[in-house]
N, C-alpha and C positions, 0 to 999 in steps of 0.2 A: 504494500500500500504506500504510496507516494504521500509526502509528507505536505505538510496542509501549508500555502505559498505565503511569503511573508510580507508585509506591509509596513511602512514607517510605522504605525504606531503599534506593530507588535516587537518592538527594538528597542532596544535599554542599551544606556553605557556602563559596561561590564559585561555584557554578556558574552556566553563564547560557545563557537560552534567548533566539533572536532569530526574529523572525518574519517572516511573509512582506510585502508591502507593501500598503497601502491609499492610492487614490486616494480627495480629499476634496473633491465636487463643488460648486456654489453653490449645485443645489436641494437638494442633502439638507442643507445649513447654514442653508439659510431654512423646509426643512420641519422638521428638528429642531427647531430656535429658537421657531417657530409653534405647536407642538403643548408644547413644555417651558420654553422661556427666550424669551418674546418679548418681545425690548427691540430697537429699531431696529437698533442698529450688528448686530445679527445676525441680520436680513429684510432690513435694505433699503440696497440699496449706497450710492447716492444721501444717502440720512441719515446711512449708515455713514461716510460722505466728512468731517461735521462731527463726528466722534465722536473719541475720543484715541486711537480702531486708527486712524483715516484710511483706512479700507473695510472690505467686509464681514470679520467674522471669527465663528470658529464658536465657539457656546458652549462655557466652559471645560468644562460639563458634558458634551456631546457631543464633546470629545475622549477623557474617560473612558472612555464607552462604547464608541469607538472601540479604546483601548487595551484594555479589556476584551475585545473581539472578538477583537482579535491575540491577546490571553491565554491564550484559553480554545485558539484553535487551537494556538499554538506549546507552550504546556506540556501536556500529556497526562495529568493526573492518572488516575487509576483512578476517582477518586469523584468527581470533578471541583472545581472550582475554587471550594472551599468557603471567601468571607471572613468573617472574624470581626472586623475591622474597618483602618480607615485610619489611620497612623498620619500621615501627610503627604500634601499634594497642593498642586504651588506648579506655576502657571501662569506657564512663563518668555519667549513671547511665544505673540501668537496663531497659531491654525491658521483658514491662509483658502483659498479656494476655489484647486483645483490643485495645493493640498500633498497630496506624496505621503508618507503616515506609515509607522514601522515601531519596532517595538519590541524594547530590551534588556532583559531580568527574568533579575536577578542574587539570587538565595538569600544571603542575606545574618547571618541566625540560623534553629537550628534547637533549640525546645526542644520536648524530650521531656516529658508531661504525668507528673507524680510519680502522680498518682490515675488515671490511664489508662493507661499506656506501651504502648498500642497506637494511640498518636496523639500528634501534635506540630503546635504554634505554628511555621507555618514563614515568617520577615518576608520581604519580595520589594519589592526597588529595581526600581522599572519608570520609565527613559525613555522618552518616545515622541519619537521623532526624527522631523526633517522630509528633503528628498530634497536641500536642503544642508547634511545634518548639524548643524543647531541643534534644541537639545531645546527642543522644546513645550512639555511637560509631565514632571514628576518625581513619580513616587508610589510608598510607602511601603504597600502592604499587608502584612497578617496574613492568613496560610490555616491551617483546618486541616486536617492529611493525615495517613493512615492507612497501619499499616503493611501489607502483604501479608496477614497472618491477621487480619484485623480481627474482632474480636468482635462486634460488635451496631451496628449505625446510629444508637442512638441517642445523643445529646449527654451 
């Protein structure tokens, strides 16, 4: 059963969504890499070995999108996971092949738009953790989210 979609005013600051987990293979870190960041330490293990990871590890970028994935599953917005921009993204070691990720996104501010108030800036601390508990990844997004009567779609 699919979880019931969220709306501005069922969101509080504090709150925090956790999602479910993601296994992170060696081909999909050298097909990512290949197709968007191809730079050795993250195609090819062997090269990877003389790099400062000291093996493969996956682009910082393709752990985003990873955390992204968990995002979009674990928080349920109604309109969905509309960002308006990043306020941080600090890469606190790599994600390599056989990390299992999962993610905490804590609501953290919620402003109400003075010229809209049927929409709010709402910032979201998302760790992405690994399956021993070291975060990967820490990011700072902005969403914007609407309340229940939404007026008009457009911006």
């Amino acid at each position: 059963m699919a979880a019931p979609k969220l709306h501005l005013d069922g969101l509080k600051v504090g709150q925090v969504f956790h999602s479910a987990e993601y296994y992170v293979s060696a081909d999909e870190i050298t097909e990512f890499s290949a197709k968007y960041d191809p730079q050795p330490f993250h195609m090819d293990d062997e090269l990877a070995k003389d790099s400062i990871f000291k093996g493969l590890a996956a682009s910082g970028w393709h752990t985003v999108s990873i955390t992204m994935n968990l995002l979009v599953k674990s928080l349920p917005l109604a309109h969905g996971i509309i960002g308006t921009g990043v306020e941080k993204i600090n890469w606190l070691r790599p994600t390599r092949p056989g990390d299992i990720l999962r993610i905490n996104a804590k609501i953290t501010e919620i402003t109400i738009s003075p010229a809209r108030p049927d929409r709010a800036r709402v910032n979201i601390h998302i760790s992405t953790v690994g399956q021993d508990n070291k975060v990967r990844q820490e990011l700072v997004g902005k969403l914007l989210i609407f309340r229940v009567s939404q007026s008009s779609g457009a911006f």
